[in-house]
Steps between C-alpha positions, in 0.01 A plus 500: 500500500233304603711325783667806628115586588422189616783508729469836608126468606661176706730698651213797585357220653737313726600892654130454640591175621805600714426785676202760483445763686385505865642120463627422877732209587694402751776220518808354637902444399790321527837697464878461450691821568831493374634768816361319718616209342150261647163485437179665616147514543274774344120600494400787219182688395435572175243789362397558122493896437437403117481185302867543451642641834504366771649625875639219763576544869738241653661383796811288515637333735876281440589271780807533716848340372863569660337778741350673220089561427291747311176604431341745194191707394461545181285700287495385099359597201429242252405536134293164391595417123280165396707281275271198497190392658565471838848671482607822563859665557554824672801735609463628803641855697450583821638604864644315817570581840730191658605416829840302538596312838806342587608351859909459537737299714813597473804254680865457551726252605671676857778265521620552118634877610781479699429870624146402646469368831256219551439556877167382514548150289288585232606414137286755341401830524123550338371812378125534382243741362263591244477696182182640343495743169184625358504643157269591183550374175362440140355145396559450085453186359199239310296181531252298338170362672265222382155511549405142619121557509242846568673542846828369543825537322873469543783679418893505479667864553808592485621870667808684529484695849763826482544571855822704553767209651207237503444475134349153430304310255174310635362202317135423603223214425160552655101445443219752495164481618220737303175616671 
């Protein structure tokens, strides 16, 4: 009995340690989207409504491959559960609003259909353009941040973005700055 107090007053404790409320902090990411298929760069604020919850406002941004680049807002909710000292894990819920880009070339070969004249000597034919879709979406997934001192700490996250036909999972490591 006496240790189930012991480490339930620890635990009462370390919630203090990891976020409070009114606690501000801002920081920065590095992500792998698995739509996008490359990785990105992303800056977040976080707010403590309670010792427990805790809102975040981010903005990602995944560098072009093959034509194809995005960018997201995201709004999270985070629910801080200490599990050691300078641990916590959280799930997390939120929205998203992305923005999907993709430039396209498309080519052919002239000489390789018999029924196509190549009268002006060229061996390909290029057509070009862009693509852009917007859409809304819902952000579900967890993470776990360390607290490396009083004002910064790190954290690993891992969130599952359903975005109707850009449905992708987002794996993120970044640092946070308290003041």
């Amino acid at each position: 009995m006496k240790k189930l107090f012991l480490m339930l007053c620890v635990a009462l404790v370390s919630v203090g340690a990891f976020a409070q409320k009114g606690e501000q902090r801002v920081g920065l990411n590095l992500n792998y989207g698995t739509e996008i298929s490359n990785v990105g760069l992303g800056a977040k604020y976080q707010y403590g409504i309670t010792d427990a919850i805790r809102l975040e406002g981010g903005f990602d941004y995944f560098f072009k491959k093959d034509g194809a680049s995005m960018w997201d807002i995201n709004v999270n909710a985070h629910y801080l559960f200490p599990f050691a000292e300078k641990f916590a894990v959280y799930p997390l819920v939120g929205l998203t609003y992305t923005n999907w880009n993709l430039d396209y070339a498309v080519g052919f070969d002239m000489d390789s259909d018999p029924n196509t004249g190549n009268m002006w000597g060229m061996d390909e034919e290029i057509a070009s353009g862009k693509v852009h879709e917007s859409r809304f979406g819902v952000n579900l997934g967890a993470g776990v941040q360390y607290a490396i001192n009083d004002r910064w700490g790190v954290n690993f996250e891992v969130k599952y973005q359903l975005i109707s036909d850009f449905d992708q999972a987002v794996f993120g490591i970044g640092a946070t700055y308290k003041f």
